[in-house]
VOLUM-534264 format. One record per residue: x, y, z of N, C-alpha, C in turn; residue number from 0; residue in three letters. Coordinates in nm, 3 decimals. Layout:
NODE      nx      ny      nz     cax     cay     caz      cx      cy      cz seq type
NODE       X       Y       Z       X       Y       Z       X       Y       Z NUM  ALA
...
//
This chain:
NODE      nx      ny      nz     cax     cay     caz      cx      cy      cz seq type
NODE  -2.330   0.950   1.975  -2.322   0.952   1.830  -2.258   0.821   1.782   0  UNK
NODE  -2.332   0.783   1.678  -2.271   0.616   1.651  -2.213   0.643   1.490   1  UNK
NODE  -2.093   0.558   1.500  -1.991   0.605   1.382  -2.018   0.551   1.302   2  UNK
NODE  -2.069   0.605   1.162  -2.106   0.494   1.018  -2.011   0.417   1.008   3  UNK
NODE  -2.036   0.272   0.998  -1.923   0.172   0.916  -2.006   0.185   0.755   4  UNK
NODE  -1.918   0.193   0.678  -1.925   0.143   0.516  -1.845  -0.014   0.502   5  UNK
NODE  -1.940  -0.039   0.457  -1.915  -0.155   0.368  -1.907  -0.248   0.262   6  UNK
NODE  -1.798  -0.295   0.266  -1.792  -0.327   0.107  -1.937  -0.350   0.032   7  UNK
NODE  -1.940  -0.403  -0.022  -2.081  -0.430  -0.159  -1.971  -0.596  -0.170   8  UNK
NODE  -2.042  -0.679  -0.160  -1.975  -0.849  -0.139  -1.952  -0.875  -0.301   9  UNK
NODE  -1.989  -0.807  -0.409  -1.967  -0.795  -0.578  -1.822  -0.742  -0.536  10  UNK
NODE  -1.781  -0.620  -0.476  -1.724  -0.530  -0.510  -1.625  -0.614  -0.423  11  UNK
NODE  -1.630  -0.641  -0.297  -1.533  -0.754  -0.217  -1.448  -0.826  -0.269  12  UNK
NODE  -1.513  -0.932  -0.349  -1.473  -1.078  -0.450  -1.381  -0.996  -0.537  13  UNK
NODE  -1.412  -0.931  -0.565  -1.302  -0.796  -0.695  -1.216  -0.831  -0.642  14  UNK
NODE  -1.250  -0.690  -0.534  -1.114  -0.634  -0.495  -0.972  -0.749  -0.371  15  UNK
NODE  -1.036  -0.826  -0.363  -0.985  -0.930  -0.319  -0.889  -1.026  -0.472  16  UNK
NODE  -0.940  -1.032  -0.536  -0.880  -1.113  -0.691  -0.777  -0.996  -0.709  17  UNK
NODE  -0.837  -0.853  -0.715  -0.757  -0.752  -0.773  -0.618  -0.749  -0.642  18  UNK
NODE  -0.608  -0.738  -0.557  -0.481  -0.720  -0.436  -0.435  -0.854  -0.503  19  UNK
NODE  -0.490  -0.988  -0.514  -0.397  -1.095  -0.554  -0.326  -1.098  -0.669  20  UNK
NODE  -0.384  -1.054  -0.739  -0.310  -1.023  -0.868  -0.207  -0.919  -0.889  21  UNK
NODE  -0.262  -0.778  -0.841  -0.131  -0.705  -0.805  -0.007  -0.746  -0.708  22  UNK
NODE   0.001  -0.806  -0.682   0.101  -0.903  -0.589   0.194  -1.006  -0.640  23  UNK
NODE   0.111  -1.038  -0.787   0.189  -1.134  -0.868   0.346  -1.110  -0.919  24  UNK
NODE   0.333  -0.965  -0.982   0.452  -0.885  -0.997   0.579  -0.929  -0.897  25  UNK
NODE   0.505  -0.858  -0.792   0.604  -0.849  -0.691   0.663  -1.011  -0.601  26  UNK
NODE   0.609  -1.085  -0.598   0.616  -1.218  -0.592   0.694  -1.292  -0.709  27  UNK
NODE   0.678  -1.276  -0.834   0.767  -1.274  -0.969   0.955  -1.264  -0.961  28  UNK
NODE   0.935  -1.106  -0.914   1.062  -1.022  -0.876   1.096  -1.080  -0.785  29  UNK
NODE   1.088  -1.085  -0.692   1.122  -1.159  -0.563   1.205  -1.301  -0.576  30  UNK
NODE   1.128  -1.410  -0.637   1.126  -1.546  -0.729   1.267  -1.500  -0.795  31  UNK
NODE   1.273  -1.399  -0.939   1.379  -1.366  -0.984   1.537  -1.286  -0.931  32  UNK
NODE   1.477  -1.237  -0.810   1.617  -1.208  -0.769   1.667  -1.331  -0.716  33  UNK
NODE   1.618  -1.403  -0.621   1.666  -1.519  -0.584   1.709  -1.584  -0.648  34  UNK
NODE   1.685  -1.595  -0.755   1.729  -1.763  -0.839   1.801  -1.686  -0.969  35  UNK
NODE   1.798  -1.599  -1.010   1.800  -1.573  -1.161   1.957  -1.526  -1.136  36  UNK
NODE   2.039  -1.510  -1.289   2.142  -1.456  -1.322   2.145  -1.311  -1.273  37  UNK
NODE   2.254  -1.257  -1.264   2.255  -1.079  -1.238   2.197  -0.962  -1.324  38  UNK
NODE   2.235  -0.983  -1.456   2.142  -0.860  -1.529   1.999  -0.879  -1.509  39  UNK
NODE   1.959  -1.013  -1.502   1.792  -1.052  -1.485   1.747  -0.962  -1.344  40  UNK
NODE   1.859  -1.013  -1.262   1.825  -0.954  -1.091   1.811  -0.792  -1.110  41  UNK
NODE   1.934  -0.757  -1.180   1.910  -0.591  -1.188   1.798  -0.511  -1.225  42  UNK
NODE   1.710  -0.560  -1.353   1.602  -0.578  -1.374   1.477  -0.547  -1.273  43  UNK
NODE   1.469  -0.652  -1.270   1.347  -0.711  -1.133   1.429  -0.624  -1.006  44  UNK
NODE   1.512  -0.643  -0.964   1.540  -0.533  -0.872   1.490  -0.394  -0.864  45  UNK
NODE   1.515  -0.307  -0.994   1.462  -0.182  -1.020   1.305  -0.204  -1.091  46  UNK
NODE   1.262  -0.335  -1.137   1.134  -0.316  -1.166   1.019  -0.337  -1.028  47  UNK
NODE   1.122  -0.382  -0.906   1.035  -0.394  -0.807   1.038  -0.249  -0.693  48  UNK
NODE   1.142  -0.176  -0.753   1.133  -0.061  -0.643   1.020   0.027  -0.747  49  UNK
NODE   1.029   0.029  -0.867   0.894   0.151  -0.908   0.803   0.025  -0.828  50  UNK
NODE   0.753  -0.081  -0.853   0.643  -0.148  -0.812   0.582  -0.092  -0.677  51  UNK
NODE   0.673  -0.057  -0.577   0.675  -0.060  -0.436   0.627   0.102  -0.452  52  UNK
NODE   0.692   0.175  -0.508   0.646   0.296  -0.569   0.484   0.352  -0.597  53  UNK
NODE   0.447   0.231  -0.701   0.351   0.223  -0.775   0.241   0.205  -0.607  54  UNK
NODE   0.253   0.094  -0.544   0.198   0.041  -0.424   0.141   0.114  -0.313  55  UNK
NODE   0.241   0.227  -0.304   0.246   0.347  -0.218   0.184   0.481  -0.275  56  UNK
NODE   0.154   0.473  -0.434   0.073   0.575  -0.468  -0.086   0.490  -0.460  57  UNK
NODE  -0.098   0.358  -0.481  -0.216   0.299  -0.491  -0.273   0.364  -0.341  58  UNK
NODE  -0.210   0.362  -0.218  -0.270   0.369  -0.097  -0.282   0.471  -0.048  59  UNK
NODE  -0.236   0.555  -0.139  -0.273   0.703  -0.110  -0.438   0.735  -0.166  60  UNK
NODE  -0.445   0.663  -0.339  -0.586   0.643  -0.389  -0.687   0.594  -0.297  61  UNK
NODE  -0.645   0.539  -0.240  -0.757   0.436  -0.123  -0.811   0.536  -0.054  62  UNK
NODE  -0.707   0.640   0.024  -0.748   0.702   0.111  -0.833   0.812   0.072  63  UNK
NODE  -0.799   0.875  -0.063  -0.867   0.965  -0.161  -0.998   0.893  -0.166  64  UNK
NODE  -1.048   0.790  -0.240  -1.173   0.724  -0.255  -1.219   0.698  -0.128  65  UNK
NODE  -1.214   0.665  -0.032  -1.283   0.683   0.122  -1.306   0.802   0.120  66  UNK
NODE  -1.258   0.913   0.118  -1.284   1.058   0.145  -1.359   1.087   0.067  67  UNK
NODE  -1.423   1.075  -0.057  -1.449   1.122  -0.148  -1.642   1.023  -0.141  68  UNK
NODE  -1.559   0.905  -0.087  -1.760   0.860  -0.009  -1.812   0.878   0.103  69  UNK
NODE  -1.715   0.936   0.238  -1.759   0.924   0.351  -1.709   1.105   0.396  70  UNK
NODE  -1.693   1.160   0.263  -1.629   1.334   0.336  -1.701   1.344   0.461  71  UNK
NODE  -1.882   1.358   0.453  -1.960   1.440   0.503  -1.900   1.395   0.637  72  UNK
NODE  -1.877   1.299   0.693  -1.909   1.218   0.820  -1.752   1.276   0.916  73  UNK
NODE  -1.658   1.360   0.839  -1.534   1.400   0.888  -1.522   1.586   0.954  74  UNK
NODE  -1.466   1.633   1.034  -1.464   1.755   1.052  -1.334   1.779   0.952  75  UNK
NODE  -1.321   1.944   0.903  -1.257   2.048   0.810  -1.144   1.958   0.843  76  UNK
NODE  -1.113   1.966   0.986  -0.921   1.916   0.990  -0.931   1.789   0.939  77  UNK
NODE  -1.008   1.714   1.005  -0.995   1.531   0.963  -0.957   1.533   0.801  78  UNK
NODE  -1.066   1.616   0.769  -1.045   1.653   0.577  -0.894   1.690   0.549  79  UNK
NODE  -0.865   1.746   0.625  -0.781   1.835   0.550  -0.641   1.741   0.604  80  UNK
NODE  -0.594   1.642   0.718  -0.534   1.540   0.708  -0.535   1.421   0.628  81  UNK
NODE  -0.641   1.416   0.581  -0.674   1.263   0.473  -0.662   1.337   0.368  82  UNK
NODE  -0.614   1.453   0.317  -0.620   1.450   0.166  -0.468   1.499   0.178  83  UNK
NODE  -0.436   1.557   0.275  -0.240   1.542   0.297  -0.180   1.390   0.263  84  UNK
NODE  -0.306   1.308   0.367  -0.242   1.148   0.360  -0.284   1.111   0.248  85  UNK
NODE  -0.371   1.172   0.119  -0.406   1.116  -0.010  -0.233   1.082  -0.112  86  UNK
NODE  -0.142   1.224  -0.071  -0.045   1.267  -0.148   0.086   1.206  -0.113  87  UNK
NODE   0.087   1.220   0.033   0.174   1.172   0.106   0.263   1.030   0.057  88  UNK
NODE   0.225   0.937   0.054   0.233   0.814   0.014   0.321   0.813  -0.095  89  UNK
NODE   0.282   0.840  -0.222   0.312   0.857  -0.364   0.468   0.976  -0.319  90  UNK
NODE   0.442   1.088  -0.277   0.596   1.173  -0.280   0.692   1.085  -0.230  91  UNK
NODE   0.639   1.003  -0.096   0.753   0.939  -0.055   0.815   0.885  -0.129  92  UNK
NODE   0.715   0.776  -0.166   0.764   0.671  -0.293   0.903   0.725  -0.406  93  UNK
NODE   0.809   0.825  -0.435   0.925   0.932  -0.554   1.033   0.966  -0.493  94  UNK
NODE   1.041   0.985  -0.387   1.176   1.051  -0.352   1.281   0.941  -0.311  95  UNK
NODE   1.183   0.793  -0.236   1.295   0.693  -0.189   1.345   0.664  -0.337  96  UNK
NODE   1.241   0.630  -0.446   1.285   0.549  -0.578   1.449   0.600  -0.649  97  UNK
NODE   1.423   0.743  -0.596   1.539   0.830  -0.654   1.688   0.809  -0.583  98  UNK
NODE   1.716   0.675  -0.467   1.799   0.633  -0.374   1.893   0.545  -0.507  99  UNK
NODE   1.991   0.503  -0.434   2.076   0.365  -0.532   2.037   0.234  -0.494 100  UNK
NODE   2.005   0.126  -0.560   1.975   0.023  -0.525   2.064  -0.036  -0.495 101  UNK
NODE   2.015  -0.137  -0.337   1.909  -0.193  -0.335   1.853  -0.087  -0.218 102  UNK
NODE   1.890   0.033  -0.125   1.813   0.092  -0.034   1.669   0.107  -0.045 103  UNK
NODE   1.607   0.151  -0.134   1.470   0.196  -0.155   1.418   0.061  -0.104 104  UNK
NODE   1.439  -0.040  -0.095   1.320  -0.140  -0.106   1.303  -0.135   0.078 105  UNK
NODE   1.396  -0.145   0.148   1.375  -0.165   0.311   1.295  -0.002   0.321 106  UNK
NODE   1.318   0.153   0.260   1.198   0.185   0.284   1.105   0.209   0.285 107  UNK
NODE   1.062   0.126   0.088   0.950   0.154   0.057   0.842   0.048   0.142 108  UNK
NODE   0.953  -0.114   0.189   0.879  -0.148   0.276   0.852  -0.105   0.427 109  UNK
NODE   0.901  -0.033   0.480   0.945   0.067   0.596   0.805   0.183   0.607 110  UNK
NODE   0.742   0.228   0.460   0.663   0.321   0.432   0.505   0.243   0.400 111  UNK
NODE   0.505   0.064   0.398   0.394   0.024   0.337   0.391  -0.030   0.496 112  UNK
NODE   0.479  -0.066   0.562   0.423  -0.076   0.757   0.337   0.042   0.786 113  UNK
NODE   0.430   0.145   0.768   0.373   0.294   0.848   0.237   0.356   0.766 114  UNK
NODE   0.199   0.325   0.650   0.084   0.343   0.614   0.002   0.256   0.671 115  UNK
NODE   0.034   0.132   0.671  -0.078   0.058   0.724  -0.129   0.061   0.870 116  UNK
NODE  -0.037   0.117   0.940  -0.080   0.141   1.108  -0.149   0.271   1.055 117  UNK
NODE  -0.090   0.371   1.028  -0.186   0.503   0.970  -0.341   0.474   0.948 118  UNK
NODE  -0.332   0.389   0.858  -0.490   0.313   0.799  -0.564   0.261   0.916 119  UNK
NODE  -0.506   0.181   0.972  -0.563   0.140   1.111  -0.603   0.266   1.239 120  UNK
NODE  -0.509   0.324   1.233  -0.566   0.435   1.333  -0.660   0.552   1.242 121  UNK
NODE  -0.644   0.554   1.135  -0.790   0.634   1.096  -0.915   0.574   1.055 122  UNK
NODE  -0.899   0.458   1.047  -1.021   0.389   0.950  -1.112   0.280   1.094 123  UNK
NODE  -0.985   0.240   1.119  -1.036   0.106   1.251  -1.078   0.167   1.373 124  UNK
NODE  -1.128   0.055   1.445  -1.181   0.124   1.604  -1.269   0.250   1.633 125  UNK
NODE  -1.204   0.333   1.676  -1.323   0.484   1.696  -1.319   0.557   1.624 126  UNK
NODE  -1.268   0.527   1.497  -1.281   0.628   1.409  -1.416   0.719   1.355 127  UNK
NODE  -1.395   0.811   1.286  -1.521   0.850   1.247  -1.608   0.798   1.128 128  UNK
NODE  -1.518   0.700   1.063  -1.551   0.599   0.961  -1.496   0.490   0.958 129  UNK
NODE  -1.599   0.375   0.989  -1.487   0.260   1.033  -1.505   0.215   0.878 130  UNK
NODE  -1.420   0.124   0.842  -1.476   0.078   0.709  -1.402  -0.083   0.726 131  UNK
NODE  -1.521  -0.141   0.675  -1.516  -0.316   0.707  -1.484  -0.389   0.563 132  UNK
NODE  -1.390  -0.455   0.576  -1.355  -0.526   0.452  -1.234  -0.440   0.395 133  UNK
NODE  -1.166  -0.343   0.405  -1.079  -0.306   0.382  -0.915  -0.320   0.403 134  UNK
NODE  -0.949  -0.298   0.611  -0.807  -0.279   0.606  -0.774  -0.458   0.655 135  UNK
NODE  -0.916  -0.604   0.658  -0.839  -0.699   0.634  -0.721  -0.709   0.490 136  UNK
NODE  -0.779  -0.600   0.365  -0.717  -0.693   0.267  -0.595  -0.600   0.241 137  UNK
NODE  -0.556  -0.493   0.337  -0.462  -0.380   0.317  -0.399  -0.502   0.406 138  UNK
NODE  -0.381  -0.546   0.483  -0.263  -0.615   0.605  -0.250  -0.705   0.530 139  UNK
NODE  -0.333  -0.838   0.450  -0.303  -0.924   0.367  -0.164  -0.867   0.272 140  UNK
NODE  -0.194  -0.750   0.196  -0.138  -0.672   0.076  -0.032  -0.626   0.118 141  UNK
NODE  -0.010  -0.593   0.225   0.106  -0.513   0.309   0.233  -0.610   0.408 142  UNK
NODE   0.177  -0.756   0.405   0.271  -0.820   0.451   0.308  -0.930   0.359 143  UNK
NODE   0.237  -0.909   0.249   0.318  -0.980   0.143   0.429  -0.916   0.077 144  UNK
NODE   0.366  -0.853   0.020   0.432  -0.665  -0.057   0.544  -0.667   0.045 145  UNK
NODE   0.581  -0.651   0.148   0.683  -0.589   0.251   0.729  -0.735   0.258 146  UNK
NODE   0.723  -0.836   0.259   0.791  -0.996   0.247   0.871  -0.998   0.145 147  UNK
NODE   0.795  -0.948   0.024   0.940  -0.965  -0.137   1.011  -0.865  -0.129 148  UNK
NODE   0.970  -0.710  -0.096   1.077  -0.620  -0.061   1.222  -0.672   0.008 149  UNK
NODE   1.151  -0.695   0.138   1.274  -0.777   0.206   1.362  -0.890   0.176 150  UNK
NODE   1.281  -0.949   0.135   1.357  -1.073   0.031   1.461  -1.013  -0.085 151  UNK
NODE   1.365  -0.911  -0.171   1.470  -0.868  -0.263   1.572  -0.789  -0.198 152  UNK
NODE   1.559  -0.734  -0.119   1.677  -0.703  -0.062   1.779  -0.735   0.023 153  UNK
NODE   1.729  -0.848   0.110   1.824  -0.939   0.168   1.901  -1.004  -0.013 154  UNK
NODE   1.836  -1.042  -0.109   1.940  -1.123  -0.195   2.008  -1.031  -0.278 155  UNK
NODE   1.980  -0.890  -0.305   2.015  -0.831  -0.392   2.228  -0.759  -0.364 156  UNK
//
């Protein structure tokens, strides 16, 4: 049995490639501003980058929802019924680290954008039952930037 790869649409690629760069701007911003800026500015960007990281971790739960939602047929009941746990998963975490004192949340919202992304890799990459091409290059792009200003903001914060 040979495993469908899906693949991007090279319209839909060029997007979503502009779109990860741009969502990144934020967080690259914050990052920029804790380093250099005065303290109320830092406090700011500090807490505007842990919802961000927040925000990041519900986006990749969507991802996994929209794969499921084009490639269900190709999964057995359980596979289903783990990818739509891992749809939710993501986003609660998020909510519950955000609810920490700053600066903690950021080492694990970046702590939670590693462990999704190996997640992604072991369901999506290699033998999976849906490989999907063009994706998880631009999730590792997105995930070691994203997890670079985390750390940054939190090493300066």
């Amino acid at each position: 049995m040979t495993t469908p790869a899906y693949r991007l649409d090279d319209r839909v690629r060029r997007g979503a490639w502009w779109l990860t760069f741009v969502a990144l701007i934020p967080l690259l911003a914050q990052a920029l501003l804790v380093v250099f800026a005065a303290p109320p500015v830092t406090f700011i960007a500090l807490a505007s980058q842990v919802l961000l990281g927040t925000l990041m971790l519900a986006f990749v739960g969507a991802l996994h929802l929209g794969l499921l939602l084009v490639a269900g047929a190709a999964f057995s009941r359980m596979q289903i019924v783990v990818r739509l746990v891992w749809c939710a998963l993501p986003a609660a975490y998020g909510f519950v680290v955000a609810q920490l004192t700053y600066p903690r949340p950021l080492l694990w919202l970046a702590g939670a954008l590693l462990v999704t992304l190996l997640v992604d890799w072991r369901l999506y990459g290699g033998a999976a039952p849906v490989r999907t091409t063009g994706i998880l290059p631009m999730r590792l792009v997105f995930t070691v930037v994203a997890v670079t200003c985390l750390v940054v903001t939190w090493a300066w914060a």
